[in-house]
C-alpha positions as CSV (number, residue, x, y, z in Angstrom):
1,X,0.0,0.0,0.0
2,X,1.5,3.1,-1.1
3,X,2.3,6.0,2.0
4,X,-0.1,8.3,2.6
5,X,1.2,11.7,3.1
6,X,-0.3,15.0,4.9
7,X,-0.6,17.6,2.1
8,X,2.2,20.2,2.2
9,X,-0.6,23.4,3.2
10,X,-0.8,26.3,1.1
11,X,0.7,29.6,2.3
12,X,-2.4,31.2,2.9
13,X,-3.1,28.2,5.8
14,X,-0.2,28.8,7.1
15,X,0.0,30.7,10.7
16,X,2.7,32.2,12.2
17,X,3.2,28.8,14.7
18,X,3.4,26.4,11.6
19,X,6.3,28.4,10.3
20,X,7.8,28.4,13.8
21,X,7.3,24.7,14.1
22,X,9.1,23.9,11.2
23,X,11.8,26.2,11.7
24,X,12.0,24.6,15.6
25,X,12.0,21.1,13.8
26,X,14.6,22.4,11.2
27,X,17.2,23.6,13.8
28,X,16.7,21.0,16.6
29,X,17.6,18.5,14.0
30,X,21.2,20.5,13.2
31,X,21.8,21.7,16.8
32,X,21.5,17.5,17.7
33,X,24.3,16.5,15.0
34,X,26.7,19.1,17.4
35,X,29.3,16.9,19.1
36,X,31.5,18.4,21.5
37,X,34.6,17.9,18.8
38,X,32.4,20.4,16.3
39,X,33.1,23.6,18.5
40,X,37.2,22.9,19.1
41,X,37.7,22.5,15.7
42,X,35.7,25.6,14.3
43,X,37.4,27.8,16.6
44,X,40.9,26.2,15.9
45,X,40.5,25.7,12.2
46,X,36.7,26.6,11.4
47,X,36.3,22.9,9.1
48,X,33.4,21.9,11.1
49,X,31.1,20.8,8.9
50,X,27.7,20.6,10.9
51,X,28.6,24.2,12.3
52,X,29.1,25.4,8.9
53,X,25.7,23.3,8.0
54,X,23.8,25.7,10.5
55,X,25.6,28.7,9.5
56,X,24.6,28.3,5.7
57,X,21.1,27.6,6.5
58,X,20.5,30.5,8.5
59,X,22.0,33.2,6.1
60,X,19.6,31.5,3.7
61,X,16.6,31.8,6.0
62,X,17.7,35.2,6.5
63,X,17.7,36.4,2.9
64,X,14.5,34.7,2.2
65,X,12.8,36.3,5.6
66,X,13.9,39.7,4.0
67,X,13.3,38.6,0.3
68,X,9.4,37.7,1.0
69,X,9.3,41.2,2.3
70,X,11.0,43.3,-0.1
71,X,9.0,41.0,-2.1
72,X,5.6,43.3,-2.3
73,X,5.6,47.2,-3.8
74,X,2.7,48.2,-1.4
75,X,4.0,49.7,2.0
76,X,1.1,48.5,3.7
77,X,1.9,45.0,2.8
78,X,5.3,44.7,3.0
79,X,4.5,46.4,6.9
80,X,2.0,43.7,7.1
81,X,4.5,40.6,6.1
82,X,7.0,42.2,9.0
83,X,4.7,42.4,11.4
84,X,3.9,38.4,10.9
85,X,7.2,37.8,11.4
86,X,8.0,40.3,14.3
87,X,5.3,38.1,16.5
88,X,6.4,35.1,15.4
89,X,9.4,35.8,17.5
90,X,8.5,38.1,19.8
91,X,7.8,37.2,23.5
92,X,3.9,37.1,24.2
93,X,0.9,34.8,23.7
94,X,-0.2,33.1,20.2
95,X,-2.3,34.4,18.0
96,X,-4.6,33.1,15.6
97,X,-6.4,34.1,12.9
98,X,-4.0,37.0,12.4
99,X,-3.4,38.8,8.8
100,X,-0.3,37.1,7.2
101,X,1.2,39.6,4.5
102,X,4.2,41.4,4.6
103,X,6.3,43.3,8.1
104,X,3.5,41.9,10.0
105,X,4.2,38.6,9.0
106,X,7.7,38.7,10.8
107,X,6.2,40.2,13.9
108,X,3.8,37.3,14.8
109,X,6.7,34.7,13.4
110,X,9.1,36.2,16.0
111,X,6.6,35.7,18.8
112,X,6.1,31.8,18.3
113,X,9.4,31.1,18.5
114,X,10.4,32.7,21.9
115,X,7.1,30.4,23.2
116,X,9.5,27.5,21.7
117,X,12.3,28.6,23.2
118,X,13.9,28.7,19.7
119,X,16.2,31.0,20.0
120,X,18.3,30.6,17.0
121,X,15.4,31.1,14.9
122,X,14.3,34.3,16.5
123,X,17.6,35.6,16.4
124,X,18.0,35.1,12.9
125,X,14.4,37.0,12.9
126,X,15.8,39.7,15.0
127,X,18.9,40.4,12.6
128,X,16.8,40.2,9.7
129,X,14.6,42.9,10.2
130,X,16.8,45.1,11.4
131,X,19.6,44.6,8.8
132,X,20.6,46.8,5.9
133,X,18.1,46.3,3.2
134,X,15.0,46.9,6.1
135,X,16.7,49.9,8.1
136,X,15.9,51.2,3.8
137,X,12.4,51.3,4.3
138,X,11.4,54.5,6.8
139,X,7.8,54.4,5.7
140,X,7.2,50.2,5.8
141,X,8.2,50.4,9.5
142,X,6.1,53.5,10.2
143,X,3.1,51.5,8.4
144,X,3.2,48.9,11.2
145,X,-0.1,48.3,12.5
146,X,-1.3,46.4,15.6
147,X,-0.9,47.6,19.5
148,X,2.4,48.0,20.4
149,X,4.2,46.6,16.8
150,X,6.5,49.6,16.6
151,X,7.5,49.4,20.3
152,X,7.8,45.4,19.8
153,X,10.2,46.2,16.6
154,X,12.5,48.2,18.7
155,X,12.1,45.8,21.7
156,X,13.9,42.9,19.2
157,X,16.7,45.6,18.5
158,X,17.3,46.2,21.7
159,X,17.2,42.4,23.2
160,X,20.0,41.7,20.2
161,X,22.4,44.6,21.5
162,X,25.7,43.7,21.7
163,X,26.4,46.2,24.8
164,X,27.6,44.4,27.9
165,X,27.8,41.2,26.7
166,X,24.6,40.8,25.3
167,X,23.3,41.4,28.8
168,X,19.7,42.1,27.5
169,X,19.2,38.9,25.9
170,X,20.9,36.8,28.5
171,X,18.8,38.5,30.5
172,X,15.6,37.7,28.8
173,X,16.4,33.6,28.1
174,X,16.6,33.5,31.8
175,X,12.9,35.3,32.5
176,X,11.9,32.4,29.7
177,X,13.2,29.6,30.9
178,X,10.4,28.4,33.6
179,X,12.5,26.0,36.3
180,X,15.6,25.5,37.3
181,X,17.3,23.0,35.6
182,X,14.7,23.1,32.5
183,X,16.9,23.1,29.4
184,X,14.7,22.7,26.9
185,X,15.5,25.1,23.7
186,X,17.4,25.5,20.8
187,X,20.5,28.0,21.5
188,X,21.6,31.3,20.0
189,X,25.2,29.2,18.9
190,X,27.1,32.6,17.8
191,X,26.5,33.6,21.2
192,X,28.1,30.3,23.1
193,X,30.8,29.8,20.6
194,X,31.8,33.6,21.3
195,X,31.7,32.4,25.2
196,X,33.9,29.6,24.2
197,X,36.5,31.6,22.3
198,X,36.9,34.4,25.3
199,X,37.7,31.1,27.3
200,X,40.5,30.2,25.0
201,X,41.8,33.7,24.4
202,X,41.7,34.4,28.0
203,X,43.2,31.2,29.1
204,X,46.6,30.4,27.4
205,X,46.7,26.9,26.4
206,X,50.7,26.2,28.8
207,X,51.2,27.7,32.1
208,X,55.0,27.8,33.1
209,X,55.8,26.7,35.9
210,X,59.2,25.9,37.8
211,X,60.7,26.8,33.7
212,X,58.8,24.2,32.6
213,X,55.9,24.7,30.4
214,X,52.6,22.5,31.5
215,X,49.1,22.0,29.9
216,X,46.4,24.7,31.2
217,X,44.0,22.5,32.7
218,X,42.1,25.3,34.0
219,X,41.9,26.1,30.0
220,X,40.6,22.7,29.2
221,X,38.0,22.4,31.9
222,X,36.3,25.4,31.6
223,X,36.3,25.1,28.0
224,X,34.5,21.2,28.4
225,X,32.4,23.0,31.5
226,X,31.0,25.9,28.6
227,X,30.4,23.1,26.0
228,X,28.5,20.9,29.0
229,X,26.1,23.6,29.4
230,X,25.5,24.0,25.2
231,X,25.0,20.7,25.1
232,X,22.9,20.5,28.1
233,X,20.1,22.2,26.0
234,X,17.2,19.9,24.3
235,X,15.4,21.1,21.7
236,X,11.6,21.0,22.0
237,X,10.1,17.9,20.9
238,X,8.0,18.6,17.8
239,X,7.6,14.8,16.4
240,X,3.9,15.0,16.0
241,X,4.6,17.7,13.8
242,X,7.0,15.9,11.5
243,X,5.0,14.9,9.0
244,X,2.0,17.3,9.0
245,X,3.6,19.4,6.4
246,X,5.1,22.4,8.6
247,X,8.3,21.3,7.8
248,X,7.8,20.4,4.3
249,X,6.8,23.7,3.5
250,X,9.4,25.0,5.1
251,X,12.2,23.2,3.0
252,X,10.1,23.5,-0.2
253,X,10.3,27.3,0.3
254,X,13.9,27.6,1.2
255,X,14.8,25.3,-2.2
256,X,12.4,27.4,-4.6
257,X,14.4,30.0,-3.3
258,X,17.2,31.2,-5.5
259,X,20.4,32.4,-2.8
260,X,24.3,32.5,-4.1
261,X,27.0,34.7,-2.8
262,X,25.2,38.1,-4.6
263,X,21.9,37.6,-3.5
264,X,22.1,39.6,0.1
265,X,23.7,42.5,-2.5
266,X,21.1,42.4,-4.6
267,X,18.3,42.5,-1.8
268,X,20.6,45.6,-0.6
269,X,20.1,46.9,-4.0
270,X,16.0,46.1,-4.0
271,X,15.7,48.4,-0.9
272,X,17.6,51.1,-2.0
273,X,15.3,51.0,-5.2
274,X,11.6,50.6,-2.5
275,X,13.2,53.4,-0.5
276,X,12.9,55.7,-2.9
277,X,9.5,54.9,-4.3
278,X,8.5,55.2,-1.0
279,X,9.4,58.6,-0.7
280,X,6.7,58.9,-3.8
281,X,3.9,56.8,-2.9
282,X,4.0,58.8,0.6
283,X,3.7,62.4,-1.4
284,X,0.9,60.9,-3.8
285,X,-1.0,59.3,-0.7
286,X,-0.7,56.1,-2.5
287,X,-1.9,54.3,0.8
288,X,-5.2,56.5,0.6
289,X,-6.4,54.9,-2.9
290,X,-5.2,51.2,-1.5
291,X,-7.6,51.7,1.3
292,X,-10.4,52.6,-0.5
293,X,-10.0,49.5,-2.8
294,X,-7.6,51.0,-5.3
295,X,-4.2,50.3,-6.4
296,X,-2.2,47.3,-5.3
297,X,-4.5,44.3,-5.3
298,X,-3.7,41.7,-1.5
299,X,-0.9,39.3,-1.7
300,X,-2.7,35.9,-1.9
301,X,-0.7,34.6,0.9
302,X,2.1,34.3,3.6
303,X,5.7,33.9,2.7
């Protein structure tokens, strides 16, 4: 008897948790290949290939987070496809039901992945709408609709400042994490291996003692302690979402999507182009005629 298969959903089924679900599935598979061997040898000779694996994937799923929003000419619906993704990420209750098109998109995205504790994806959230090609487009943020979407905006921006050690994030997986000793999550891993590095920079791998050189213990411990606490994290367990086509859709998306080394250029190059019809659809009230049923017609979809 032949499989029978859950039907990949179309993007207009798709909520801001089904996107988050198959990115949580996506990452917690990579982050489980890490063996304690993968973070010496990146930071001694940067050939691990499963840390590489997770690096290339999320540059991709950055580029395609800002793609699908650059994606629309409408201000009001690329604001719309960022604000998906913005609560996606950001901290706060699901919501259903809730428009998917354009900046709002990333807002609700952001949202359901802090409920995961999926903190790689909502990073690569974070940095990806507050890179280059989005800090562009003045009026698509300013179009952000929805209590509290521009304060939750700068609230990601904030939370991902690298001032005091990233104290503000730190700060904030601790308020998310529910018990003591509850590890379950997927880990911001630029973070931790920057944490492992200061321990090797900071620790010199001989000591000298009596003129004698010796192995740094102290090095190597506290370098197996840090790794010990990475590895301590579990990601959440999705399996009854395996095969109920979040993740499908996922990976179908990110192959239909054409990245190379010139694509993050050329979506540098797309904003600089919507930045300046901005600036003209804001002096002709162009939003004026698109709410009263003129102009740009609805996307048909989410990303």
């Amino acid at each position: 008897m032949p499989e029978i298969r859950e039907p990949v959903p179309r993007s207009s089924q798709f909520t801001p948790r089904d996107l988050a679900i198959g990115m949580t599935i996506l990452e917690g598979d990579y982050f489980r290949a890490l063996r304690p061997p993968d973070y010496m040898v990146h930071l001694t000779k940067g050939l691990s290939d499963n840390i590489n694996k997770i690096f290339q994937t999320k540059r991709k799923i950055r580029a395609w987070i800002i793609d699908r929003i650059l994606h629309y000419d409408s201000i009001r619906w690329r604001a719309a496809i960022l604000k998906f993704f913005i609560e996606t990420a950001m901290v706060g209750p699901s919501g259903n039901g809730v428009a998917s098109h354009g900046f709002e998109f990333i807002v609700f995205f952001s949202k359901e992945c802090w409920r995961l504790r999926n903190y790689s994806s909502w990073i690569t959230i974070a940095i990806a709408v507050h890179s280059d090609p989005m800090g562009n487009l003045e009026f698509t943020r300013k179009a952000l609709t929805g209590k509290g979407m521009t304060t939750k905006l700068a609230t990601l921006r904030d939370i991902i400042n690298p001032d005091s050690d990233y104290r503000r994030f730190r700060a904030a997986i601790n308020k998310n994490t529910p018990s003591r000793g509850n590890n379950i999550g997927i880990p911001w891993l630029d973070l931790h291996l920057t944490d492992l590095q200061s321990i090797l920079d900071n620790h010199p791998a001989t000591v000298r003692v009596d003129d004698t050189d010796l192995i740094n213990f102290e090095r190597y411990n506290k370098f197996m302690d840090r790794i010990k606490e990475v590895a301590h994290y579990t990601p959440p367990s999705l399996q009854e979402y395996r095969d109920t086509g979040q993740l499908e859709y996922l990976l179908d998306s990110l192959a239909e999507f054409p990245f190379s080394d010139d694509t993050e250029n050329a979506l540098l190059a797309r904003s600089v182009d919507l930045k300046a019809q901005e600036k003209i659809d804001v002096d002709l009230r162009i939003d004026v005629f698109e709410n009263l049923g003129f102009g740009i017609p609805n996307p048909s979809g989410n990303p």
